[in-house]
C-alpha positions in Angstrom: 0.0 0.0 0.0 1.3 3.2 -1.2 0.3 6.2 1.3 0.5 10.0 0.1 2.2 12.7 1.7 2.0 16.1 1.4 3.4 19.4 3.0 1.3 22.0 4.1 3.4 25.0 3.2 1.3 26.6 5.9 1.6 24.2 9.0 4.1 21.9 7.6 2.0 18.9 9.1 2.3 16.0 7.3 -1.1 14.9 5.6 -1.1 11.4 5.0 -3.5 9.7 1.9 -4.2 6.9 0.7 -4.4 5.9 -2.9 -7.4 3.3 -1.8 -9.1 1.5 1.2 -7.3 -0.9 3.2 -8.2 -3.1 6.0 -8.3 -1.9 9.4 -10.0 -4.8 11.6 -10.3 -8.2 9.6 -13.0 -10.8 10.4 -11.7 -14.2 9.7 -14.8 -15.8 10.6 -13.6 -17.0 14.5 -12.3 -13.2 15.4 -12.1 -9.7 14.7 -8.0 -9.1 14.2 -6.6 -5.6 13.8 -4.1 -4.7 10.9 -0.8 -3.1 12.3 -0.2 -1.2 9.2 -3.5 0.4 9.3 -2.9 1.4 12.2 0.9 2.7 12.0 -0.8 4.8 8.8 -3.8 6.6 11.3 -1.0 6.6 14.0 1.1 9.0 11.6 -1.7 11.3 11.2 -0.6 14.9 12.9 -3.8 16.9 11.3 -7.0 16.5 13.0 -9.6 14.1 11.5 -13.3 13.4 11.1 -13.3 9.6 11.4 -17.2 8.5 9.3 -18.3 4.9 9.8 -21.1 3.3 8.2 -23.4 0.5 9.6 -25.7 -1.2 8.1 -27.3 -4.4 6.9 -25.6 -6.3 4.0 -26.3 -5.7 0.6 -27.7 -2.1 1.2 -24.9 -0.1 -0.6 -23.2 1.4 2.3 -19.5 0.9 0.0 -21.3 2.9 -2.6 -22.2 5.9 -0.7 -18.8 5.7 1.6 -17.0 5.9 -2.2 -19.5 9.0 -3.2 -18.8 10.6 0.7 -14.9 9.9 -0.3 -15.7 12.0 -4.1 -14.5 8.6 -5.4 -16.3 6.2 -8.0 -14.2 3.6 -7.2 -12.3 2.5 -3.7 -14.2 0.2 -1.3 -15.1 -2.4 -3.4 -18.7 -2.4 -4.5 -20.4 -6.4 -4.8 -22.7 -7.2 -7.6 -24.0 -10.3 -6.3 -26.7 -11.3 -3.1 -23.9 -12.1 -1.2 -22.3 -9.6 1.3 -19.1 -8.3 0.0 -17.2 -6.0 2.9 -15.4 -8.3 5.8 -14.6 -6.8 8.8 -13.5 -2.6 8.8 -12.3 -0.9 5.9 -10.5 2.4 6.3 -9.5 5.4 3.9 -7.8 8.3 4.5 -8.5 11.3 1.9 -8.3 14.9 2.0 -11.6 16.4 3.6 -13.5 18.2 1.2 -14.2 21.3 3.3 -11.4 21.7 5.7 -8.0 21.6 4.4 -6.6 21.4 7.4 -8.0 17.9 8.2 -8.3 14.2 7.3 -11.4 12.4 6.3 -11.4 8.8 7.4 -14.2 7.1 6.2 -14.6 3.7 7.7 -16.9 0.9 5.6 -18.0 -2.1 7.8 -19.0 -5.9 6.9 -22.9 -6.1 6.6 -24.7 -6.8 9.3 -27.3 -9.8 9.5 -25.4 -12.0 6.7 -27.0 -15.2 6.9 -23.6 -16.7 5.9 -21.8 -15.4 8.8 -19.8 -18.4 10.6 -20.0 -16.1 13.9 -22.7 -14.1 14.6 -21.5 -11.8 17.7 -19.4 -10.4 15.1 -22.5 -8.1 14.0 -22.1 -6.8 17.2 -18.5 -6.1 17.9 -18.2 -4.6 14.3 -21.2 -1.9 15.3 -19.9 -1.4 18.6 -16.1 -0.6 17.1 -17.7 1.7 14.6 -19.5 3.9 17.1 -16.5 4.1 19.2 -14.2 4.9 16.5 -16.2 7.7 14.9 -17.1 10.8 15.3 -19.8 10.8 12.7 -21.5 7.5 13.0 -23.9 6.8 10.0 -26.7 3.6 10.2 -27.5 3.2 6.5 -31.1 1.6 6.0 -33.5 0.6 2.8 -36.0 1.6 5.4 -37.3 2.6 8.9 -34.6 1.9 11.7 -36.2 -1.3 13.8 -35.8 -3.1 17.5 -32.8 -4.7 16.4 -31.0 -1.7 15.5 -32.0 0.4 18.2 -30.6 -3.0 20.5 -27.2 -2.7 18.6 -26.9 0.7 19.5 -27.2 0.2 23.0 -24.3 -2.4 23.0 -21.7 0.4 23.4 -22.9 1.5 26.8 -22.9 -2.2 28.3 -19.2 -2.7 26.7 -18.2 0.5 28.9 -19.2 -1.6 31.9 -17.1 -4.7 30.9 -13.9 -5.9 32.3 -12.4 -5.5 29.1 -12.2 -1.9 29.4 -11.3 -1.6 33.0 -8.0 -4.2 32.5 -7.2 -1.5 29.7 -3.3 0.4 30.2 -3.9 3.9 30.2 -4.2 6.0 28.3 -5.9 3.7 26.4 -5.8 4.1 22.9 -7.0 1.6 20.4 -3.8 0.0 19.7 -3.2 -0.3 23.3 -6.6 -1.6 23.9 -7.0 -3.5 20.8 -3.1 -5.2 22.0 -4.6 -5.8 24.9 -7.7 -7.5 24.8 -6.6 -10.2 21.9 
């Protein structure tokens, strides 16, 4: 993976981009694994960023519109079939559109409700890392947001309570935590 970067004549801050998505949390169908070059690219990031994740159930285009959000027509990789085509956490680092001075990362997540899925909590851990990772979290739905959602969404506020967060170093950041906990 080649990553771009630029000078701000202005701040001299490094802006890192990348050419096109990579993986930042793999699934392998038993566990959610984090990739360490991912996160030595976000780690390297000095401007501020706007971190987007999208959630959703599979097969409801959330690639498509994270590619439009990114002013892309091609990056995540887009399925054409019934079958869900995202696995795990995507990330990609482009310029912001409005602000200059910062770093859009748009994060694309596996599906949700994928009757193929091997392990099911992992519908759960992938929402719950995309709300805590963003700061713009979007739930993309063909229609009306029902129980189930609204359940995921609680999931954060329980995992706050868990062990797993208390045995955490501090300061905690995701690496450390992520480290950690697997």
């Amino acid at each position: 993976m080649d990553v771009v970067r630029q000078s701000n004549i202005l701040d001299m801050a490094p802006e890192t981009y990348m050419p096109e998505p990579m993986c930042l949390i793999g699934n392998n169908g038993e566990q959610l694994v984090a990739n360490h070059e991912a996160l030595r690219i976000l780690s390297a990031i000095t401007q501020p960023m706007v971190v987007v994740a999208i959630v959703g159930l599979y097969r409801t285009g959330k690639s498509y519109l994270m590619n439009k959000l990114a002013g892309k027509e091609k990056g995540f990789s887009v399925g054409s079939t019934v079958q869900s085509h995202t696995k795990g956490i995507w990330m990609w680092c482009v310029p912001h559109p409005q602000k200059s001075d910062h770093t859009l990362v748009l994060l694309d997540t596996e599906g949700l409700g994928d009757v193929e899925k091997i392990d099911e909590k992992s519908d759960t851990q992938i929402f719950a890392l995309a709300i805590l990772l963003s700061s713009t979290f979007v739930y993309n739905t063909m229609n009306k947001i029902d129980q189930g959602a609204i359940d995921l969404l609680q999931y954060p506020f329980v995992v706050q309570d868990s062990t797993a967060l208390e045995k955490a170093p501090h300061p905690c950041t995701f690496e450390t935590f992520w480290a950690h906990n697997n």
